[in-house]
N, C-alpha and C positions, 0 to 999 in steps of 0.2 A: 455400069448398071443402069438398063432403064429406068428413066424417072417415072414416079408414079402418076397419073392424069385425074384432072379433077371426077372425071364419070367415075373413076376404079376408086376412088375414094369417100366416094359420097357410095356406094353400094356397101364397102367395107365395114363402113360405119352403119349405115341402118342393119346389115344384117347383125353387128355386134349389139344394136341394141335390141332387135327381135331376139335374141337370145337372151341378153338380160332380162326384158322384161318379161320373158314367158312364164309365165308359172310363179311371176312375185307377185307381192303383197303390193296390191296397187296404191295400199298409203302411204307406203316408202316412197311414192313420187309425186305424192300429192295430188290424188286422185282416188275417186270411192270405184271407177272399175277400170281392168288394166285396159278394155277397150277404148278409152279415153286418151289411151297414149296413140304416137303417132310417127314410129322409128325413123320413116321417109323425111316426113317435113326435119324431126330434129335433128337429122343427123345435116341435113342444108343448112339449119340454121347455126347449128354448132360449125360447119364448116366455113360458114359466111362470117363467122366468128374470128377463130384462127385466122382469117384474109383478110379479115378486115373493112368486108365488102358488105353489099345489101346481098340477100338471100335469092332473090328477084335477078341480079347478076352473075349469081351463076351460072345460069342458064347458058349463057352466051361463051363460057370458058370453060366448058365440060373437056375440051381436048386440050386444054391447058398444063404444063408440066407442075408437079407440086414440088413446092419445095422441102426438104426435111425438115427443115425449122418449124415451115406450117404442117407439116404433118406431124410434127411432133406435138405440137400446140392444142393439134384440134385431136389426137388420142390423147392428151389428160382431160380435154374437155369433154370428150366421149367417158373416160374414168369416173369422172367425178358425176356424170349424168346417171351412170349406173350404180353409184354411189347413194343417189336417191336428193343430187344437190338440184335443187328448180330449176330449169332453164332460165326463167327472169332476172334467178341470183347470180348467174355463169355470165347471163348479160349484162344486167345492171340494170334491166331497164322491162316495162313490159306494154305494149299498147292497150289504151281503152277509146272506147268511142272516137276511136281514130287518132287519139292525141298520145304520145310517147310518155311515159311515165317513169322515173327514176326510181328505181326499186332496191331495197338495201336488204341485206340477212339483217333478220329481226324483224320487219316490217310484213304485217300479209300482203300479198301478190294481189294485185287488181285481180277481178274474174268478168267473164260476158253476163253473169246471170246479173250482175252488180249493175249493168247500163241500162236494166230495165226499169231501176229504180228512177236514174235520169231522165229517161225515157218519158216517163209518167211525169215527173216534175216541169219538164218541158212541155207536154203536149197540154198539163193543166195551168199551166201560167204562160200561154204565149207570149210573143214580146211584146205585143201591143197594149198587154192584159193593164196595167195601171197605166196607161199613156193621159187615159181623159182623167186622172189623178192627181198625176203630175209627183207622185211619190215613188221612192224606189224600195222594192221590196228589198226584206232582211234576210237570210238566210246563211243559218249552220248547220254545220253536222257535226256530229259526233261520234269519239271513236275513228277517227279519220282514216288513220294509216298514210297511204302515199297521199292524200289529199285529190283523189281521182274523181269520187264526187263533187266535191265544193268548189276544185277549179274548171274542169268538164261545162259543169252548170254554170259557171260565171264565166267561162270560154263562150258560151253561145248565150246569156245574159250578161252584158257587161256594164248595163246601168244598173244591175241589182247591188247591193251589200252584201260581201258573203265571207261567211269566216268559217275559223273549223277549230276542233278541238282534239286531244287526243290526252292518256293520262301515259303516255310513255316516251321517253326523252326523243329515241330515236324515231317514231313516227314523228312526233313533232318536228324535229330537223329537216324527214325525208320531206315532209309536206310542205315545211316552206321552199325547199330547193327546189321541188315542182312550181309551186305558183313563182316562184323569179322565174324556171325555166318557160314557163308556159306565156309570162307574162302579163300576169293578169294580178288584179289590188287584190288585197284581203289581209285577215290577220289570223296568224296560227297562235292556242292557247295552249296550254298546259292544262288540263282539267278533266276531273273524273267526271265523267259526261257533262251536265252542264254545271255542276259545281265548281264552284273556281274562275267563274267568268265574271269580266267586270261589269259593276252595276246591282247584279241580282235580278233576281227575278220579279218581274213586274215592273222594271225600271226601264229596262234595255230589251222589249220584247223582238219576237221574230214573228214572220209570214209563214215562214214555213222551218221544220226541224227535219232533217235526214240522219239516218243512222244504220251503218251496215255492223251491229255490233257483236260481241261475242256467243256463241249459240248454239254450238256443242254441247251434249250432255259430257258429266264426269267420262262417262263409260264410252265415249267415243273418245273423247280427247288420249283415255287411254290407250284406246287400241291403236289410234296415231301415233303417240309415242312410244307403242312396243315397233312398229313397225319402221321409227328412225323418219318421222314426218319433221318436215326444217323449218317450218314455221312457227309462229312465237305463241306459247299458251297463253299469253295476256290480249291474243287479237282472236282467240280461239274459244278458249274455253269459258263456261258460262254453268258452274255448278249442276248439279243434279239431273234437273231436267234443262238446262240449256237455256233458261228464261232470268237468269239470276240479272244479267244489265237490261234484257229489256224492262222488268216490272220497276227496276232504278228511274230506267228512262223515262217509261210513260208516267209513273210519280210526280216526274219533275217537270216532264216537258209539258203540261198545262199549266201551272206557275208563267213559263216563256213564253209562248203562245197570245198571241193576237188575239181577239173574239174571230172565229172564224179561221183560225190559222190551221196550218196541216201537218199531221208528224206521217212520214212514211218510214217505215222500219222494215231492213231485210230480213228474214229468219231462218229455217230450214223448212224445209214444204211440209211434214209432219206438223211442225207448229204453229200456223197461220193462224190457224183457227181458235188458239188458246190464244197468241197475241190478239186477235179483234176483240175476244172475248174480256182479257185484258182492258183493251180501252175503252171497255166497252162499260166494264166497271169504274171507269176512270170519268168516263163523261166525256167522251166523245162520243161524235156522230157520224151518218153517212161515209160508212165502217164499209174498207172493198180489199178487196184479196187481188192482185194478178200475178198472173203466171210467170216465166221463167222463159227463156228462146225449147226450154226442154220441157216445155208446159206440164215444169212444177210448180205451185202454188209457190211462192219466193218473197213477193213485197205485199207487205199489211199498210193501208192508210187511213185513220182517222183523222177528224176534222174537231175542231175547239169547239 
């Protein structure tokens, strides 16, 4: 019997998953449309999987014989993709801002729209920004998850102080196994946003607060979960209107807050506007909206 070659195998697979995905419910895969999927790349990546290889060296072993063991490997990987399981979770792992991130079932999956948040935090505290200070800025976030913001940000800050927080055991775990993998200092807390951290508030303040946190309304989280979405409600959902941790947050995150400190909070692009208006009751200031790589409104940032 001819063995099957890596070209015949990487077509076999995307076209089983253009089939799967045609006509489904794009939040069985964690996506609000099925154009978002992308049969070609995943079925390279699921098959870079099974081999054990980078996706990138493929390329170079397209007329390669396959073995049945890897072929067998990468159709349960292809199963369980059409299954509606992440890609990140089949990996383990997903990239953000260029940096590899350890990703567990139960944990939300890093996104791009989430590095615009870093994005801003960087480009508004360059590295020089306290040099004639001689101080090192604080900064946490909350609601962590993998810890992609807070070590991201102290990957390319590394005289800052930067911690993170999360109220759920297994983000907390995921995040510290990131910052050893990453290498970079900090300290992961246990805590419902900044509750639970040591010190208190007004003792132990911060420069700046980040928070990518729950923002779903009921009525989406629902329709996620008719649809078999694998992500965790505790990093998703956010009662009624979807604001239920942000209005937590901004409550609290002036208490933390420096004179002068900044909270930036991701949301859904529908909600920006209630969140500024939000801090806006809170007593912040110089209240700014940016956009998304898909230029949705995404990151709210008030200042103390």
């Amino acid at each position: 019997m001819t063995p099957l070659r890596i070209h015949q195998a990487l077509n076999i697979g995307r076209r089983y998953l253009e089939k799967g995905f045609s006509g489904a419910n794009p939040y069985t895969y964690g996506v609000f449309q099925i154009n978002d999927l992308n049969p070609g790349l995943e079925s390279r990546v699921l098959l870079a999987l099974a081999l054990n290889i980078s996706p990138d060296y493929l390329w170079s072993r397209l007329q390669d014989p396959l073995e049945f063991s890897s072929f067998r490997c990468y159709r349960e990987l292809l199963r369980k993709r059409i299954a509606g399981e992440p890609i990140a979770y089949l990996r383990g792992s997903q990239e953000f801002f260029g940096l590899d991130y350890y990703v567990a079932p139960g944990v939300l999956i890093p996104r791009e729209e989430t590095e615009v948040l870093v994005s801003w935090v960087l480009e508004d505290y360059p590295e020089d920004f306290y040099a004639s200070e001689g101080v090192q800025p604080r900064l946490h976030d909350c609601c962590t998850g993998t810890g992609c913001i807070p070590w991201t940000i102290k990957y390319h800050r590394n005289a800052w102080l930067v911690s993170a927080s999360d109220i759920d055991d297994t983000a907390v775990e995921t995040a510290e196994t990131n910052r050893r993998n990453l290498g970079v200092d900090g300290r992961v807390y246990k805590a419902d946003l900044l509750n639970g951290l040591p010190s208190g508030p007004g003792v132990y303040r911060f420069d700046i607060i980040t928070a990518n946190p729950p923002y779903l309304t009921q009525q989406e989280w629902s329709t996620c979960m008719d649809a078999g979405w694998k992500e965790p409600e505790l990093a998703l959902s956010a009662g009624d209107d979807g604001l239920l941790c942000i209005r937590l947050l901004i409550a609290q995150a002036r208490d933390w807050l420096k004179p002068s400190g900044r909270l930036y909070i991701e949301s859904g692009p529908s909600q920006c506007k209630a969140v500024a208006e939000l801090l806006q009751s809170a007593g912040f200031s110089d209240i700014k909206i940016r956009n998304d790589l898909s230029d949705r409104e995404r990151i709210t940032r008030g200042t103390r």
